[in-house]
C-alpha positions, 0 to 999 in steps of 0.5 A, a space after each residue: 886273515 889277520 894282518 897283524 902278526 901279533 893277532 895271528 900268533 895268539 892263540 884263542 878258543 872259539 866255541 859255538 852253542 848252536 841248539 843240539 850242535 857244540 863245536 868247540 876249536 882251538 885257533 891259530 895262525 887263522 886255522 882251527 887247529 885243534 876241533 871238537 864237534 858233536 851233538 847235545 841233548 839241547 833238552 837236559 839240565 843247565 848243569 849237564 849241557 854245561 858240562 858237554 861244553 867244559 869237556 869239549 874246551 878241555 880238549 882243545 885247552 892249552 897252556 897258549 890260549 889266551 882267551 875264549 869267545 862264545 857265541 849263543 843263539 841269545 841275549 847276552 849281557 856282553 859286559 857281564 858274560 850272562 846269557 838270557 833265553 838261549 834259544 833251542 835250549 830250554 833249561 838255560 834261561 840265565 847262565 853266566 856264561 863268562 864268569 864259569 868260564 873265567 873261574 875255570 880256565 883263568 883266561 878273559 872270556 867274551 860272549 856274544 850273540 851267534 850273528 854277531 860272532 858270524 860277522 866279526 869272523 867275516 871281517 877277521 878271517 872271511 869275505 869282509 877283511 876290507 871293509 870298515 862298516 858292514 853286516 852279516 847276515 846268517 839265513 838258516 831256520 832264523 834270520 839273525 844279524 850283525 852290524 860293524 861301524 867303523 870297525 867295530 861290532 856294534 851290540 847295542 844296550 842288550 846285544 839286540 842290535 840287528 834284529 832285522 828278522 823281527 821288523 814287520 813285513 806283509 802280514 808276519 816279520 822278515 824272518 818268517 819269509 827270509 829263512 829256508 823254515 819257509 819253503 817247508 811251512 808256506 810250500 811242503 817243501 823240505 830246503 834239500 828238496 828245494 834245491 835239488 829241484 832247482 839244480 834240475 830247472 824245476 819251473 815251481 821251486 826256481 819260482 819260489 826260490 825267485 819269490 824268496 829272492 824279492 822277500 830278502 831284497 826287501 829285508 836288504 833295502 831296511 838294512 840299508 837304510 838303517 845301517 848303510 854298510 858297504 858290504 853285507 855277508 850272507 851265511 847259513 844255510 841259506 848260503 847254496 841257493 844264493 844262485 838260484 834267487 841273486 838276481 831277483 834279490 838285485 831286482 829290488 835292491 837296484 830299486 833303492 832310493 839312493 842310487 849311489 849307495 847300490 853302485 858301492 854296494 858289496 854282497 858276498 855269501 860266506 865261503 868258511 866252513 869254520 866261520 862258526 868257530 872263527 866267528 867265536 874266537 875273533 870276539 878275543 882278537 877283536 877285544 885285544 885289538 881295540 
């Protein structure tokens, strides 16, 4: 929740462009008050998916919103609003995302990429309010990340900063054994499947779920070493099998090398449904409160 109560009174629009899923909300007072969700044909033309996203922030706009914050699944040139190769989306390939927006509804408008939005919602509405370094982690179909400094969303030169998914591990990268696409590509095994088999004991699915656990741990330990974080916050889908592989996952992160490091160690699974939402809109609160 947002402490300062100038913060909480402004009013902010969060949009989340996430392949065939917009959700657009207007927020307030640390709700989405307002709500828009639907799914787009993340095949068509730049102009018509550009036009599904003016027509879901219209209906949520209003004389109060100071600002728009946008997070993509991309590259994005945060100083300039541009969004690069926007992934499951074939036809945005450079979209200035940030001037269109601005010339439209006259309000500041920030971009950033989905992980990093996920991460400064953590710290602004989620399990991260306390902490002053931390880094989100969102496991779905993609392992993406963001980092927090010193309370403040590190991006790096190309918003490329955080992606763990990409460093190499055993013979392929973290995201190719960190994202719930595994259990289907390495075991035929669809997530849902996975899951209920392992709400029911099945010896096979807790045994892989225990294996995906030993992967992530890993993925842990080179995040901590990089960035040293107090908490780390785990989102997507990821989030309802945290059970089934915590403790297999501690089993390595307890095997790093600083011992000291681990015992401060904080990692939370995200409990917000509107983080996605949340996430978007606190790139504004975020910039009106440096």
């Amino acid at each position: 929740m947002i402490q300062d109560m100038t913060l909480q009174n402004q009013c902010a629009i969060g949009v989340y462009l996430g392949g065939k899923l917009l959700r657009v909300g207007r927020v307030k007072n640390n709700v989405v008050e307002a709500a828009i969700e639907r799914e787009i044909n993340n095949h068509d033309s730049e102009e018509n998916i550009l036009k599904e996203v003016l027509d879901a922030i219209d209906q949520v706009f209003n004389s109060e919103v100071g600002g728009i914050g946008i997070g993509v699944p991309s590259l994005v040139d945060v100083s300039k609003g541009i969004v690069y190769n926007v992934e499951h989306i074939p036809a945005w390939r450079e979209v200035h995302l940030g001037d269109l927006l601005q010339d439209r509804y006259k309000v500041n408008v920030f971009v950033n990429n989905d992980a990093n939005c996920f991460t400064i919602g953590e710290k602004y509405f989620g399990k991260a309010k306390k902490y002053s370094n931390l880094v989100g982690v969102i496991v779905g179909v993609g392992l993406g990340c963001g980092v927090i400094t010193e309370n403040r969303l590190y991006s790096g030169t190309n918003c490329g900063a955080g992606e763990f998914g990409c460093i190499p591990y055993r013979d392929h990268n973290y995201e190719y054994y960190c994202t719930t696409d595994y259990f289907d590509v390495k075991y035929g095994l669809k997530p849902e499947v996975l899951f209920t088999r392992a709400q029911k004991n099945d010896k096979i699915a807790l045994a892989i779920l225990e294996q995906f656990g030993f992967d992530f741990g890993q993925a842990i330990k080179t995040i901590l070493y990089t960035y040293d974080p107090e908490c780390i916050v785990i989102g997507g889908s990821i989030g309802k099998f945290f059970p089934f592989f915590e403790e297999a996952m501690w089993k390595v992160v307890r095997k790093f090398q600083y011992e000291k490091t681990v015992e401060k160690l904080c990692i939370e699974v995200s409990e917000e449904p509107d983080i996605a939402v949340l996430g978007a809109a606190a790139l504004y609160y975020d910039a009106i409160n440096k």
